[in-house]
N, C-alpha and C positions, 0 to 999 in steps of 0.2 A: 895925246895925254902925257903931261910928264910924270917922271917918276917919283916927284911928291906928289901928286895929285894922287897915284896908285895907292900911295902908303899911307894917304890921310882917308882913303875909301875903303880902303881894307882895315888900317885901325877902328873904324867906324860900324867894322862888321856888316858889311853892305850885302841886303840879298836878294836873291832874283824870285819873285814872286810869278807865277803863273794862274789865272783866274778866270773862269769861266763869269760869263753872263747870266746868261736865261737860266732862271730857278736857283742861280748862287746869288746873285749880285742884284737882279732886276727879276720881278713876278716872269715865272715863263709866260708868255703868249706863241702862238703860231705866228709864225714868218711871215702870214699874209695879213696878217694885223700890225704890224708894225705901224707906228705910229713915232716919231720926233717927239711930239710934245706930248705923248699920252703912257706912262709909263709909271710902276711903281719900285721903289726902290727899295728893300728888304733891309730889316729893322740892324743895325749895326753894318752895312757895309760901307755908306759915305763915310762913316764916321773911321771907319778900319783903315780905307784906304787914306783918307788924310793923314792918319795917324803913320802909314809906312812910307808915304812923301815927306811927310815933317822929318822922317827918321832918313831917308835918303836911298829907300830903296828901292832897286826897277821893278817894274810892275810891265806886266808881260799879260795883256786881256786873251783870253782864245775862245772862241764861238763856233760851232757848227754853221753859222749864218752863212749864206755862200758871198765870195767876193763883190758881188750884186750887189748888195745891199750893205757895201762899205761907208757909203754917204750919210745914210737914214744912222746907220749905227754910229759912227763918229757923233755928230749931231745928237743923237741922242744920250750918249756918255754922255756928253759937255753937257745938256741940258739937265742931267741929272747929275752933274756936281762930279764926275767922277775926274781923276787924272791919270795918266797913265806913260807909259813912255813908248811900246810898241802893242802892236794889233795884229792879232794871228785869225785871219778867217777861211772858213771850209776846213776845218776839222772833223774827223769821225765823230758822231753822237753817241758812241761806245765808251769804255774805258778808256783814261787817259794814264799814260805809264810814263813816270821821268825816271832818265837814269842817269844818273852822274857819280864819278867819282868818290873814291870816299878820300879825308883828309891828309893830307903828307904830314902836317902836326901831328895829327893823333888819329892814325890809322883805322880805329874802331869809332870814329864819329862818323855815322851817316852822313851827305850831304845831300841825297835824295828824300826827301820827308813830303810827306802830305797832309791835309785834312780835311776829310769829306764835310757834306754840310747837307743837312734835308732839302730836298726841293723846295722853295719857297718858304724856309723859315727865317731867314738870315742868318746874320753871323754871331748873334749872342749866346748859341746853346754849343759852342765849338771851343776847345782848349789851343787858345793859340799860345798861351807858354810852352805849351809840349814841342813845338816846333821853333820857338826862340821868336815868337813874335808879340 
């Protein structure tokens, strides 16, 4: 990557999105119902994720699904519109904690931010201004 590329992605305010599936992104169901083609998609999130690919940001999926069922889940993003740049799977189905740095600009800007979202509501009842999205 050259060092214009760096500095037209950082003017661009590029950010690293990290997002769960089942019951953020897609209806939970249990693992052993997986289905490719049978899947529902929760009201505002095809729409959200386009919206942070048109804007250029990575988008980082992570699932409790075990590596198993990397196929069926690829497959089924794609089938339901999503895009994505990396896929995190076998994560705890606990709490999920990001820590990062905070800004060398301006010291007192978080750069660790979250925002929960109900089980199965989607992403319309959620403030993503509050977190620069």
């Amino acid at each position: 990557m050259s060092i214009k590329t760096i500095r037209v992605m950082s003017e661009k305010n590029v950010k690293t999105i990290f997002c769960d599936i089942d019951g953020t992104i897609l209806r939970q169901v249990d693992f052993n119902e997986l289905n490719e083609n049978n899947f529902e998609v929760l009201p505002g999130a095809r729409e959200k994720f386009r919206e942070w690919i048109e804007a250029g940001h990575h988008i980082v999926i992570t699932t409790a699904r075990p590596e198993s069922l990397r196929g069926v889940t690829v497959r089924q993003l794609g089938n339901a519109g999503f895009q994505f740049h990396q896929l995190v799977m076998g994560i705890g189905r606990e709490e999920r904690i990001l820590i990062n740095n905070n800004s060398s600009k301006d010291p007192w800007r978080d750069r660790a931010l979250s925002v929960s979202v109900r089980r199965d509501d989607g992403f319309y009842h959620s403030d993503w201004e509050e977190v620069g999205l």
